[in-house]
DSSP file (Angstrom, degrees, kcal/mol; ACC not computed):
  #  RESIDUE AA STRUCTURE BP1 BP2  ACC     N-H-->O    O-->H-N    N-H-->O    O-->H-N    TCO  KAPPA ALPHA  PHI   PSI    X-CA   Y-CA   Z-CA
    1    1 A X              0   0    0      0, 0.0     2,-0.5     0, 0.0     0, 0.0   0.000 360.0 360.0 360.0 136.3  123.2  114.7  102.8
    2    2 A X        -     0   0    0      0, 0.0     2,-0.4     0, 0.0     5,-0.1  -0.940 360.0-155.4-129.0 118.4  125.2  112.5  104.9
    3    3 A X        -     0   0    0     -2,-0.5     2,-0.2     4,-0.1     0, 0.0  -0.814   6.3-154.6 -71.5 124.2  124.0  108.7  106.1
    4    4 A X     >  -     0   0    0     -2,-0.4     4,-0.8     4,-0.0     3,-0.4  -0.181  52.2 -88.8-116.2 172.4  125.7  107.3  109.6
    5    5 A X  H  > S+     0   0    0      2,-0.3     4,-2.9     1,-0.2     5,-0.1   0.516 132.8  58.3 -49.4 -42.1  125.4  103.3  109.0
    6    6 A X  H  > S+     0   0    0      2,-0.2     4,-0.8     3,-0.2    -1,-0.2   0.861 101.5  55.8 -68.5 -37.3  122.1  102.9  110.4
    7    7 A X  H  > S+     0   0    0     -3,-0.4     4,-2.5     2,-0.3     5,-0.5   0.852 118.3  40.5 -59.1 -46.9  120.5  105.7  107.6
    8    8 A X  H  X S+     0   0    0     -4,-0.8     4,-2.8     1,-0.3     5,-0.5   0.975 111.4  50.6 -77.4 -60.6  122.2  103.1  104.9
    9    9 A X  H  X S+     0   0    0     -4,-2.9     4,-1.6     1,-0.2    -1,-0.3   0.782 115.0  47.3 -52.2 -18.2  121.2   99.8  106.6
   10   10 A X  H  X S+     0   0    0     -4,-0.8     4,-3.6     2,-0.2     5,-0.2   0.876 111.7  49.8 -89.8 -48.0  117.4  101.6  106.6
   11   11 A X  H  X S+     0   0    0     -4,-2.5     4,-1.0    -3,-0.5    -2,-0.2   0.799 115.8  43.9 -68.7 -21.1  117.7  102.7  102.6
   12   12 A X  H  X S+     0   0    0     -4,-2.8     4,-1.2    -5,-0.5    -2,-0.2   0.925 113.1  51.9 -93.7 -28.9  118.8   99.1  101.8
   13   13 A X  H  X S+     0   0    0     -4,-1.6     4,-2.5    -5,-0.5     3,-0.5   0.952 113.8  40.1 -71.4 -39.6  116.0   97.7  104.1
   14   14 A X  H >X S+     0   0    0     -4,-3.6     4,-3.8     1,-0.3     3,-1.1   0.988 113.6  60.4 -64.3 -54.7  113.1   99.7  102.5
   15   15 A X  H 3X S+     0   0    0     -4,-1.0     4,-1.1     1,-0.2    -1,-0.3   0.733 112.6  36.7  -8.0 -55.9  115.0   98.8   99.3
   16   16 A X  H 3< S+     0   0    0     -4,-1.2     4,-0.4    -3,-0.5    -1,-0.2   0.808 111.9  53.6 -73.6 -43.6  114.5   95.3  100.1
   17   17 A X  H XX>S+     0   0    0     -4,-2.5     4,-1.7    -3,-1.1     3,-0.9   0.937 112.1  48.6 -82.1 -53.5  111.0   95.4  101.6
   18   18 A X  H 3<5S+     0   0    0     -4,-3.8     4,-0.4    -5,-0.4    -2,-0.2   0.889 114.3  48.7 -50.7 -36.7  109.7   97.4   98.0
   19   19 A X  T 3X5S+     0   0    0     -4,-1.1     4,-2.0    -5,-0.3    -1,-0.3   0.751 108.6  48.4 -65.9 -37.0  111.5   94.7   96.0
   20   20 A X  H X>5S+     0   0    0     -3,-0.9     4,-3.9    -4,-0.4     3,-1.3   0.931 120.8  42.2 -79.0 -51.9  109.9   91.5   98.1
   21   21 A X  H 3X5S+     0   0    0     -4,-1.7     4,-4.8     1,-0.3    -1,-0.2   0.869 112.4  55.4 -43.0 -21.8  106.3   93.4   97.5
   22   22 A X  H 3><S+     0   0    0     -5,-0.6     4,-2.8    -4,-0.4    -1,-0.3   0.945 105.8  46.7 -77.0 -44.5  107.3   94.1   94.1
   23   23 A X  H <X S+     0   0    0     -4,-2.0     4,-2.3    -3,-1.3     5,-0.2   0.807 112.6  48.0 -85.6 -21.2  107.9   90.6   93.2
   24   24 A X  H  X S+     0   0    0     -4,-3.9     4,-2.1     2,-0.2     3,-0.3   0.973 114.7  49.0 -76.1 -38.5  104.4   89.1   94.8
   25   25 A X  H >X S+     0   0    0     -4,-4.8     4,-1.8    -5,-0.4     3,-0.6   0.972 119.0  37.4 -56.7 -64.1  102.7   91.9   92.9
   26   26 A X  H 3< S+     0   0    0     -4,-2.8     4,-0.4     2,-0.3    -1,-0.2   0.736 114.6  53.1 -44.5 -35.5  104.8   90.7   89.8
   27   27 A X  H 3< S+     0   0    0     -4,-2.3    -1,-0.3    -3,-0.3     3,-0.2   0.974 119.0  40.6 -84.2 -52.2  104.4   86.8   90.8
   28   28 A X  H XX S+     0   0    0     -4,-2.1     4,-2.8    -3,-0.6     3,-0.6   0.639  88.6 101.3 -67.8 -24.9  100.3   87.8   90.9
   29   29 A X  T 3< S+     0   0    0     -4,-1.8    -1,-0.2     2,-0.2    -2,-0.1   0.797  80.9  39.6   4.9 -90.1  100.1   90.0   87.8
   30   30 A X  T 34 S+     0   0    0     -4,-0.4    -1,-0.2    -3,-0.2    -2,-0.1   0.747 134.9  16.3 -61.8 -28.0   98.7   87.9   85.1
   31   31 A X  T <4 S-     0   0    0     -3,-0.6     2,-0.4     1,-0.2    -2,-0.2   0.773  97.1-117.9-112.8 -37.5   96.1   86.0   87.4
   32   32 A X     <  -     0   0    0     -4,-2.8    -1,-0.2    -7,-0.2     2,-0.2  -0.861  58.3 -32.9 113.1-176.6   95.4   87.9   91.0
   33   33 A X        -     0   0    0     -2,-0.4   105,-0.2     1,-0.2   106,-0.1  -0.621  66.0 -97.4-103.4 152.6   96.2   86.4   94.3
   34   34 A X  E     -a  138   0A   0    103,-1.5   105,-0.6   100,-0.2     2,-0.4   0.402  40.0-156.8 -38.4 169.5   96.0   83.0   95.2
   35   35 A X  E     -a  139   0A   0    103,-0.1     2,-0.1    -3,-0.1   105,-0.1  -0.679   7.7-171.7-167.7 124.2   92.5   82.1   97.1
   36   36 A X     >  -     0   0    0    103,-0.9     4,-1.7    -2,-0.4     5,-0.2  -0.506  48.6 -94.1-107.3-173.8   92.3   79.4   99.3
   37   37 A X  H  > S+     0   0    0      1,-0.2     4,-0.6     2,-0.2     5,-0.1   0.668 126.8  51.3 -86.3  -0.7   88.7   78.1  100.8
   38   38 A X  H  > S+     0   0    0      1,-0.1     4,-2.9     2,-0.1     3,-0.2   0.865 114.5  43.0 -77.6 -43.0   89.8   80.6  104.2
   39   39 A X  H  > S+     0   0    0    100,-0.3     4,-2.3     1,-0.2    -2,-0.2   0.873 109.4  49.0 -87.8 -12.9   90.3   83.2  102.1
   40   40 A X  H  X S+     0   0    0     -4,-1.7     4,-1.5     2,-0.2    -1,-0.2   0.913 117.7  51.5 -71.5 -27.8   87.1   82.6   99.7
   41   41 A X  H  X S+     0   0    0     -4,-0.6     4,-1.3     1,-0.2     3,-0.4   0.946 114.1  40.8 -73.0 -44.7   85.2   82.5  103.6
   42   42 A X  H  < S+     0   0    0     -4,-2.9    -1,-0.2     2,-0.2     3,-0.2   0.865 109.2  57.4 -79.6 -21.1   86.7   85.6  104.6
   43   43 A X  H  X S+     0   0    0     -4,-2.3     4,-0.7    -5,-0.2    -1,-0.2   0.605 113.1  47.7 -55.2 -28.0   86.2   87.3  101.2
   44   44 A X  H  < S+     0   0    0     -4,-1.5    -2,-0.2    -3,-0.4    -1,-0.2   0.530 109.3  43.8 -82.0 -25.1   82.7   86.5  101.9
   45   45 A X  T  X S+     0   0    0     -4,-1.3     4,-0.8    -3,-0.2    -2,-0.2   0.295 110.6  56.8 -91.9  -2.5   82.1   87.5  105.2
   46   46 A X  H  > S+     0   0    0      2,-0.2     4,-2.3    -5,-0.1    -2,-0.2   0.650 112.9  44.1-111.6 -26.6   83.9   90.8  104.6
   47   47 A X  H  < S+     0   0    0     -4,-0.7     4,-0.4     2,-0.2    -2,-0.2   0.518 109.1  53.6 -99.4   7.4   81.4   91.4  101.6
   48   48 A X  H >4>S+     0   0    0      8,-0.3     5,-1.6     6,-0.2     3,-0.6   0.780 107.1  56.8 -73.7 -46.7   78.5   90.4  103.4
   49   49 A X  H ><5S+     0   0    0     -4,-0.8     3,-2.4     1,-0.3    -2,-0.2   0.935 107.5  41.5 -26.4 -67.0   79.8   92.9  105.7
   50   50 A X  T 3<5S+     0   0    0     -4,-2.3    -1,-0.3     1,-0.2    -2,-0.2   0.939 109.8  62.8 -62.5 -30.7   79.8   95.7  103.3
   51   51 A X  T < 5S-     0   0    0     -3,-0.6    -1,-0.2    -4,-0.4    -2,-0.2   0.385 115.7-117.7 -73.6 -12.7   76.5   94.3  102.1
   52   52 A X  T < 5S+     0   0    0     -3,-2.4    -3,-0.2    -4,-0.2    -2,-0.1   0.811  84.9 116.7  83.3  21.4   75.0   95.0  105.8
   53   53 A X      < -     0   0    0     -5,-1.6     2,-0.3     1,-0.3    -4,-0.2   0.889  66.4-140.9-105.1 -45.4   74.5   91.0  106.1
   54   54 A X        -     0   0    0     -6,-0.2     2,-2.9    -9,-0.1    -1,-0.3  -0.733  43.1 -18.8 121.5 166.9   76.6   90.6  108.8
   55   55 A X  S    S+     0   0    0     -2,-0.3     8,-3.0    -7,-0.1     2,-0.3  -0.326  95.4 111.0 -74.6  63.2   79.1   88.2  110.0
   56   56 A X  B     -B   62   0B   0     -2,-2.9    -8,-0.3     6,-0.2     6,-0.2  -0.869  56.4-124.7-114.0 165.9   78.0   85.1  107.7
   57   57 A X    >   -     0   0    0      4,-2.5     3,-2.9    -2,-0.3   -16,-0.1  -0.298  36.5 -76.1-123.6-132.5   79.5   83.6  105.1
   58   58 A X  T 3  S+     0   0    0      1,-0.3   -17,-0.0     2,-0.1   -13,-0.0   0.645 132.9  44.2 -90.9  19.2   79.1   82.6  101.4
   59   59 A X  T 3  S-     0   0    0      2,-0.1    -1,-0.3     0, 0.0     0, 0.0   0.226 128.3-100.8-118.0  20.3   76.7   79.4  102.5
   60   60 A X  S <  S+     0   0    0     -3,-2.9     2,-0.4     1,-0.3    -2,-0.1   0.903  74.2 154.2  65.6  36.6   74.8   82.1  105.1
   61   61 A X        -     0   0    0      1,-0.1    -4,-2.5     0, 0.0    -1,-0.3  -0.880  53.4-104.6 -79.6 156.4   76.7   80.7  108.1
   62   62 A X  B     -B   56   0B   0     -2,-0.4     2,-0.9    -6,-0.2    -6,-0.2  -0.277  28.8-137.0 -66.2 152.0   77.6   82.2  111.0
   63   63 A X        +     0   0    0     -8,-3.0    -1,-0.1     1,-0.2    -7,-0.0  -0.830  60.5 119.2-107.6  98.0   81.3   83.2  111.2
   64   64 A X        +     0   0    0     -2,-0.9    -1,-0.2     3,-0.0     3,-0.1  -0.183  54.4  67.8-139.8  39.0   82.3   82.3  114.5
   65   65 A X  S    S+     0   0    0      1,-0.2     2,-0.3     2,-0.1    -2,-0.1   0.222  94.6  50.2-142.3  34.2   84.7   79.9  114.2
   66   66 A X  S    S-     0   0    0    -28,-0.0    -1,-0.2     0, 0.0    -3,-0.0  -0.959  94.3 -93.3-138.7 148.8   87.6   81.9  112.8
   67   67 A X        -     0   0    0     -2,-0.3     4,-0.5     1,-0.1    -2,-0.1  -0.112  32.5-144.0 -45.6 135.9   88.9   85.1  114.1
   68   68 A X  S    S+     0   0    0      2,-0.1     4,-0.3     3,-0.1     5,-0.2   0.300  70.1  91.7-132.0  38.3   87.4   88.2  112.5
   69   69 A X  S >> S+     0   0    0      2,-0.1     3,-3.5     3,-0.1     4,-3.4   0.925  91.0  48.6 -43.5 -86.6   90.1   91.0  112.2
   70   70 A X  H 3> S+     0   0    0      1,-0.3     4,-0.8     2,-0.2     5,-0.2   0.710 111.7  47.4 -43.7 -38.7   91.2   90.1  108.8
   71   71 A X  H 3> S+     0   0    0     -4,-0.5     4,-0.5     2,-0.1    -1,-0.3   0.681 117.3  47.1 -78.7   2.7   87.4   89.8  107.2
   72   72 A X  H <> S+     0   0    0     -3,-3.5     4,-1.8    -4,-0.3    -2,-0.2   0.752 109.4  55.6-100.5 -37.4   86.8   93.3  109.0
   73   73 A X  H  X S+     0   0    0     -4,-3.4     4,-1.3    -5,-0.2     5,-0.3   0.843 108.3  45.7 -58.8 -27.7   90.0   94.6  107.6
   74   74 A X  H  X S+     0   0    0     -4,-0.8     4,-2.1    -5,-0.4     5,-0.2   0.936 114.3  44.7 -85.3 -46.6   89.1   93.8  104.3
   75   75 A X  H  X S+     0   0    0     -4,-0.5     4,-1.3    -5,-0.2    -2,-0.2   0.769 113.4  52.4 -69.1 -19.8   85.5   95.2  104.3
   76   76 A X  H  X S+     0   0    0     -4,-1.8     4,-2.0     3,-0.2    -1,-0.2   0.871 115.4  38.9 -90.5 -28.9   86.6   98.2  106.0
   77   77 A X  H  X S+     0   0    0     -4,-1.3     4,-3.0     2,-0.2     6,-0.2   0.880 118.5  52.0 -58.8 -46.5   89.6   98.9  103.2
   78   78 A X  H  < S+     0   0    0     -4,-2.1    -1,-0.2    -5,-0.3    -2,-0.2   0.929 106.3  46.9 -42.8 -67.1   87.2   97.9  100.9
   79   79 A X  H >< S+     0   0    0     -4,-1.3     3,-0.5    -5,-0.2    -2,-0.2   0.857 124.7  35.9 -60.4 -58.1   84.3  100.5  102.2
   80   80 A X  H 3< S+     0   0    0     -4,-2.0    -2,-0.2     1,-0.2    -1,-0.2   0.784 120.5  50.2 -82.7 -19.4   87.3  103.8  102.2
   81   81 A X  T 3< S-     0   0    0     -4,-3.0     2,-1.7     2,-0.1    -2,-0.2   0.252  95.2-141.2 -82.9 -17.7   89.0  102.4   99.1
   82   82 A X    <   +     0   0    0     -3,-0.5    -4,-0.1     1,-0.2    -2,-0.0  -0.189  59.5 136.0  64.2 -47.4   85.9  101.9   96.8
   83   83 A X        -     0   0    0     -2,-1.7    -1,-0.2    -6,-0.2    -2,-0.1   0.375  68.3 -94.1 -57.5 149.1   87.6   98.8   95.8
   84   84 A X     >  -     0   0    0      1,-0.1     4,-0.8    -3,-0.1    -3,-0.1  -0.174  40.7-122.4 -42.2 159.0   86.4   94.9   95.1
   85   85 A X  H  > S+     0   0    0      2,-0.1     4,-1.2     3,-0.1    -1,-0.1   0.842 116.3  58.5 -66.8 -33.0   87.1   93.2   98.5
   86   86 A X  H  > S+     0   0    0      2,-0.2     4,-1.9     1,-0.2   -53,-0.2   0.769 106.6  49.1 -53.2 -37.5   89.4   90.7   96.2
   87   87 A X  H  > S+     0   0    0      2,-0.3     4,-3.8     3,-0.1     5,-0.5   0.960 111.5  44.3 -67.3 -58.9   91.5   93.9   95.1
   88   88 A X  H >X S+     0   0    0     -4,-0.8     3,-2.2     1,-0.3     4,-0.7   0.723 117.3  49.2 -58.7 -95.9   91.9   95.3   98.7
   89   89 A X  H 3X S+     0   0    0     -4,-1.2     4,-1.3     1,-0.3    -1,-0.3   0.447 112.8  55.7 -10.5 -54.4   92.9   91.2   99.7
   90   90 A X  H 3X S+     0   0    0     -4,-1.9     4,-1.5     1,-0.2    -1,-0.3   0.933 120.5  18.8 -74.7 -69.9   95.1   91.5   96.6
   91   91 A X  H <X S+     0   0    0     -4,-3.8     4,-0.9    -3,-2.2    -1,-0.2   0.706 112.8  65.6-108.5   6.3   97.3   94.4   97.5
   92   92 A X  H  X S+     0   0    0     -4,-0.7     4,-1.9    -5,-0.5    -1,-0.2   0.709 106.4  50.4 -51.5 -30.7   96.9   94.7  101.2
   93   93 A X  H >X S+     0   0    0     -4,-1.3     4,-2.2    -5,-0.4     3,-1.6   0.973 106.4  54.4 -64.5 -57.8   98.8   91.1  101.2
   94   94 A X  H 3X S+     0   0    0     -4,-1.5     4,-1.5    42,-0.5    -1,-0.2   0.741 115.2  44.5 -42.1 -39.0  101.6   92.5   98.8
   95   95 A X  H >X S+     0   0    0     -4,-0.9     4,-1.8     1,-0.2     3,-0.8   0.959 110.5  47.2 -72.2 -38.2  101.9   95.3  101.5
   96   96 A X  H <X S+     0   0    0     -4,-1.9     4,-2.7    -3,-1.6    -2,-0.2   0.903 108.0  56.7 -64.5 -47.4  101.9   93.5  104.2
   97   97 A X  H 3X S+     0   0    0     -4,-2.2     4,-0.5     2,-0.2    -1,-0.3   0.874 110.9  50.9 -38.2 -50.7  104.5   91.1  102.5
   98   98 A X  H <X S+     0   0    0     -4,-1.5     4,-1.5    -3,-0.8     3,-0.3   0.763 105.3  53.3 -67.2 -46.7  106.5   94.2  102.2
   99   99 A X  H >X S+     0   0    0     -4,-1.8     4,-1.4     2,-0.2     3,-0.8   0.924  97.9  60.0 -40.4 -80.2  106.1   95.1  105.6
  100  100 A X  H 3X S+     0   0    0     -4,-2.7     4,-1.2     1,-0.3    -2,-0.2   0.531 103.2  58.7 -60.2  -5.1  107.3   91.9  107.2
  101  101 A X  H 3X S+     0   0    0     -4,-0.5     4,-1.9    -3,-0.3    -1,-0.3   0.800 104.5  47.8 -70.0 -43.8  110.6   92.5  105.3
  102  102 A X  H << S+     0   0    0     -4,-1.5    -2,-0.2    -3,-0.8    -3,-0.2   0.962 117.3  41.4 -66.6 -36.1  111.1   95.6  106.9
  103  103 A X  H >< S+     0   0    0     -4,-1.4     3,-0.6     1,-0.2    -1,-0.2   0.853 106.3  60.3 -50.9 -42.8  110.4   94.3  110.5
  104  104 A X  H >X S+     0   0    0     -4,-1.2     3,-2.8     1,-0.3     4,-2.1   0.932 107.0  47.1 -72.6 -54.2  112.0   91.5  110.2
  105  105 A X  T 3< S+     0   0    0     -4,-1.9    -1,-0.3     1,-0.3    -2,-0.2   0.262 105.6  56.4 -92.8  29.6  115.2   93.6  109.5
  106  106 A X  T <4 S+     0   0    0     -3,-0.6    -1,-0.3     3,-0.1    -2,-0.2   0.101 105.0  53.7-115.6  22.5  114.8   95.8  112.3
  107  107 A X  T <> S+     0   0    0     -3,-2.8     4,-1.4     3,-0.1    -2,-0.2   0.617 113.5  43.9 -99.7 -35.3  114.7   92.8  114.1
  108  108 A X  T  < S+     0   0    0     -4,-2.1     4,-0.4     2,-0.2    -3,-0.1   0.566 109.3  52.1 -49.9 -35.0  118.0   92.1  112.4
  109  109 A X  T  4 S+     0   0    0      2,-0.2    -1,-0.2    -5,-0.2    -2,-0.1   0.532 112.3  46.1-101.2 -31.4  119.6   95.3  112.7
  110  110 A X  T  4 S+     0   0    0      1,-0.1     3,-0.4     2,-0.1    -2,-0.2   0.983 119.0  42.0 -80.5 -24.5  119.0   95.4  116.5
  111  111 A X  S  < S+     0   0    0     -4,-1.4     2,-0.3     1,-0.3     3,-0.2   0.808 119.9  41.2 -92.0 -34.1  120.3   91.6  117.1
  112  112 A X  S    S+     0   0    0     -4,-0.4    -1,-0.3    -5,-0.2     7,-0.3  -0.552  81.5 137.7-108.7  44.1  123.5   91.8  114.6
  113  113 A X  S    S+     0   0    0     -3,-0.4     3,-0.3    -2,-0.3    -1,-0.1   0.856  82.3  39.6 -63.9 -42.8  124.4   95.6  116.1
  114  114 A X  S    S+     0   0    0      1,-0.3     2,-0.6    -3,-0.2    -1,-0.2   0.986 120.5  42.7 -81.5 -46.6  127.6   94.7  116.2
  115  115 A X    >>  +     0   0    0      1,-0.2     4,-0.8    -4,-0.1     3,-0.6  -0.871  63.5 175.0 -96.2  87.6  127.9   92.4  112.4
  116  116 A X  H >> S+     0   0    0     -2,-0.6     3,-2.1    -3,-0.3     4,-0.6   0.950  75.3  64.4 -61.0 -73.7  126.0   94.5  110.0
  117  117 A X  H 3> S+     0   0    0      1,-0.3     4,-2.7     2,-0.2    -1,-0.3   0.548  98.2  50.2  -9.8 -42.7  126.7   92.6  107.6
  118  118 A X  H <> S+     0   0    0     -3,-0.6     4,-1.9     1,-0.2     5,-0.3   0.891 106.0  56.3 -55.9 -42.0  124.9   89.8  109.1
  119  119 A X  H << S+     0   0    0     -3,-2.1    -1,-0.2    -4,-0.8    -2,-0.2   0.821 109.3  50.8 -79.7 -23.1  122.1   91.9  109.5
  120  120 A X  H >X S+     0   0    0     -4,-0.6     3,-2.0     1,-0.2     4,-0.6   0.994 108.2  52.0 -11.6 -99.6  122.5   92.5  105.5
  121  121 A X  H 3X S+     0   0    0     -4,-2.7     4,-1.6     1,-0.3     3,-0.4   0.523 103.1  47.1 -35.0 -41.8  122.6   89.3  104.7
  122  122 A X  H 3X S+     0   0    0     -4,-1.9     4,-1.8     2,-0.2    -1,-0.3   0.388 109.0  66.5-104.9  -2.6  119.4   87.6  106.5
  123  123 A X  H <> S+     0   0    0     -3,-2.0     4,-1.1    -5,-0.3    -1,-0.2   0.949 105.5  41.6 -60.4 -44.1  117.3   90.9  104.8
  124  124 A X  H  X S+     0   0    0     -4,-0.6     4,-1.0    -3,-0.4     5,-0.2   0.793 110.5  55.0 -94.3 -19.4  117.9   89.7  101.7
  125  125 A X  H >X S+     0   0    0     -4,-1.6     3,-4.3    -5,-0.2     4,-1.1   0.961 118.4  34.4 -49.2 -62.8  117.3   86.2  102.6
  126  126 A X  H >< S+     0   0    0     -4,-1.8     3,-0.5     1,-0.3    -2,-0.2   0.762 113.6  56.2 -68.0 -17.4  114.0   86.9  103.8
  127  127 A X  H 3< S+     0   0    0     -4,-1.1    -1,-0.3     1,-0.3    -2,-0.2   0.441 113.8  45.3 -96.0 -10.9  113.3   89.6  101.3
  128  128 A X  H << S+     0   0    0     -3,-4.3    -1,-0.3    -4,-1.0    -2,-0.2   0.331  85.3 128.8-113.9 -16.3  114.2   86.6   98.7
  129  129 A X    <X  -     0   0    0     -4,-1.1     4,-1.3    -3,-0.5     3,-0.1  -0.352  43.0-166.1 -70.8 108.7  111.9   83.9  100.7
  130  130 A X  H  > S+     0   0    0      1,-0.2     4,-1.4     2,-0.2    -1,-0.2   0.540  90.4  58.0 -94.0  13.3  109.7   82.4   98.2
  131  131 A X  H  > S+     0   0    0      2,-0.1     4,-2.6     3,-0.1    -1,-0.2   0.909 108.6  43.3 -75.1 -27.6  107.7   81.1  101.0
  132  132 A X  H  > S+     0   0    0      1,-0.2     4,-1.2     2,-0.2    -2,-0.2   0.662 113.0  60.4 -64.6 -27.5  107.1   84.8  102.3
  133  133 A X  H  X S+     0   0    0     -4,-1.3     4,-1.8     2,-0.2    -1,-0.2   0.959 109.7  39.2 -60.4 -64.5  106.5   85.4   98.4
  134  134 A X  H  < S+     0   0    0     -4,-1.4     3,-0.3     1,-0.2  -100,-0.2   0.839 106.8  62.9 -70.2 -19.7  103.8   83.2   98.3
  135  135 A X  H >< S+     0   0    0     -4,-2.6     3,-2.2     1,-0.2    -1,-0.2   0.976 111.5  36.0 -32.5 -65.1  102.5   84.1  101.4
  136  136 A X  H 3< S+     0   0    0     -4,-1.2   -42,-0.5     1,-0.3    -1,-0.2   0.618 103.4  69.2 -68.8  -7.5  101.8   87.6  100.3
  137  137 A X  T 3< S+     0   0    0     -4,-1.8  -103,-1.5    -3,-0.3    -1,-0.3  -0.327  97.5  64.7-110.2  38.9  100.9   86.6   97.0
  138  138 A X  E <  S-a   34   0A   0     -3,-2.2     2,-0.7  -105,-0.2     5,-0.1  -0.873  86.0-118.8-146.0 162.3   97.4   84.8   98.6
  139  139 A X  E     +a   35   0A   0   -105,-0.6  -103,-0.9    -2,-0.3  -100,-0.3  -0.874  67.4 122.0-116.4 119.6   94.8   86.4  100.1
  140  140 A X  S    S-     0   0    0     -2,-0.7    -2,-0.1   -51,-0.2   -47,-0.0  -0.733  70.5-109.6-145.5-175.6   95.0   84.8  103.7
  141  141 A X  S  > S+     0   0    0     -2,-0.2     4,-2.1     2,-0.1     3,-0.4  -0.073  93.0  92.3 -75.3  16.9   95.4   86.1  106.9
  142  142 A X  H  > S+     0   0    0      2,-0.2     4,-3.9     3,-0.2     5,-0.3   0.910  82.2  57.0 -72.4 -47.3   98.8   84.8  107.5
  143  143 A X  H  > S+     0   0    0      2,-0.3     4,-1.6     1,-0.2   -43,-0.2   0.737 107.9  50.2 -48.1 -32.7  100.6   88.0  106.2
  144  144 A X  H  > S+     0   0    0     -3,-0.4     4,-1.2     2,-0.2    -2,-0.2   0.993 109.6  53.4 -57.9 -72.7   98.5   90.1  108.9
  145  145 A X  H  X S+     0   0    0     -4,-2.1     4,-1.5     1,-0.2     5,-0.4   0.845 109.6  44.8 -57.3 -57.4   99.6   87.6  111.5
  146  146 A X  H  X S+     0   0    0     -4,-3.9     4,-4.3     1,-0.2     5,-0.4   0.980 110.7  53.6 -40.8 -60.7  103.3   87.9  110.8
  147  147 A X  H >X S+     0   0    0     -4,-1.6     3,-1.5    -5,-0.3     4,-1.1   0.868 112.2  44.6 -32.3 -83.6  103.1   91.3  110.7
  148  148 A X  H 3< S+     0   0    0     -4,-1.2    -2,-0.2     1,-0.3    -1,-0.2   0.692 115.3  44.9  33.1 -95.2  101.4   91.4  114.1
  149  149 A X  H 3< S+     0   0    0     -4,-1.5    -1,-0.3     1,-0.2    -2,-0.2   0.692 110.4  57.4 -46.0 -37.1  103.7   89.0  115.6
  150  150 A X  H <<        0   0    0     -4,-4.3    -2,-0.2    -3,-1.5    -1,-0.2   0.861 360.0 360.0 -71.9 -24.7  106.9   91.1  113.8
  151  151 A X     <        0   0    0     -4,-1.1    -1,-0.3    -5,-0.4    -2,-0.2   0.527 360.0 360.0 -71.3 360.0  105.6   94.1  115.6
C-alpha cells in the first residue's frame, strides 16, 4: 500500500489528533474532568432533561440565558449511551479535543499546500497546546464551539 504525501500528512494528523485526546483523557484519569459553575449548570439542565423536568437548572431555574445545544447534547448522549451525564461531558470533551486537532490541520494542510512541513509543524503545536489540553480536559462547551467554528 502506497501513500502520495497527503495519505502521510493524514496518518500523522490522526496520529496527532489520538495523542492530544489521549493526553486530556490521561491529564483527567485520576480525578474526571474539570467542572466549572457553566458546566455544573449545564450538567444540570441536561439531567433534568433526561429526568423529563425540562430546561431548568440545579436551583429549578429556567435555562434561558445560555445557549442550549451543549446541555441537549449531553442528555441526548447520555439517553443512547446509558451513561452518567458527567461521563458523556467527560469523554465527549476528550473527543472533541481530538477533533479540533484534526481540523485545525486540515486547515493547515490546505493553507501550507506548498510547505508541508509547515503544515507539520503547527499540528503538533496545537496537538501539544496545553490550553487546548485543558480545554478538553473540562466539561464546558468551548470544545463544541471550536469544533463548530473549525468546521
Amino acid at each position: 500500500m502506497r501513500f502520495n504525501s497527503t495519505g502521510k500528512y493524514r496518518l500523522v494528523l490522526l496520529f496527532f489528533s489520538l495523542l492530544s485526546a489521549g493526553l486530556a483523557f490521561y491529564a483527567t484519569w485520576p480525578w474526571g474532568a474539570g467542572l466549572s459553575s457553566d458546566a455544573v449548570r449545564n450538567l444540570s439542565v441536561s439531567v433534568n432533561l433526561l429526568g423529563g423536568k425540562g430546561f431548568f437548572d440545579f436551583g429549578d431555574s429556567p435555562f434561558v440565558w445560555w445557549p442550549p445545544l451543549y446541555p441537549v447534547l449531553l442528555a441526548f448522549l447520555a439517553w443512547v449511551t446509558r451513561l452518567d451525564a458527567f461521563q458523556v461531558g467527560w469523554l465527549l470533551n476528550i473527543l472533541l479535543g481530538g477533533m479540533n486537532v484534526w481540523l485545525a490541520g486540515l486547515i493547515f494542510e490546505r493553507v501550507f499546500m506548498e510547505k508541508r512541513i509547515l503544515a507539520y509543524l503547527f499540528t503538533v503545536f496545537v496537538a501539544f497546546s496545553l490550553p487546548l489540553i485543558k480545554i478538553a480536559a473540562n466539561i464546558a462547551s468551548d470544545p463544541l464551539f471550536i469544533t463548530l467554528v473549525l468546521s
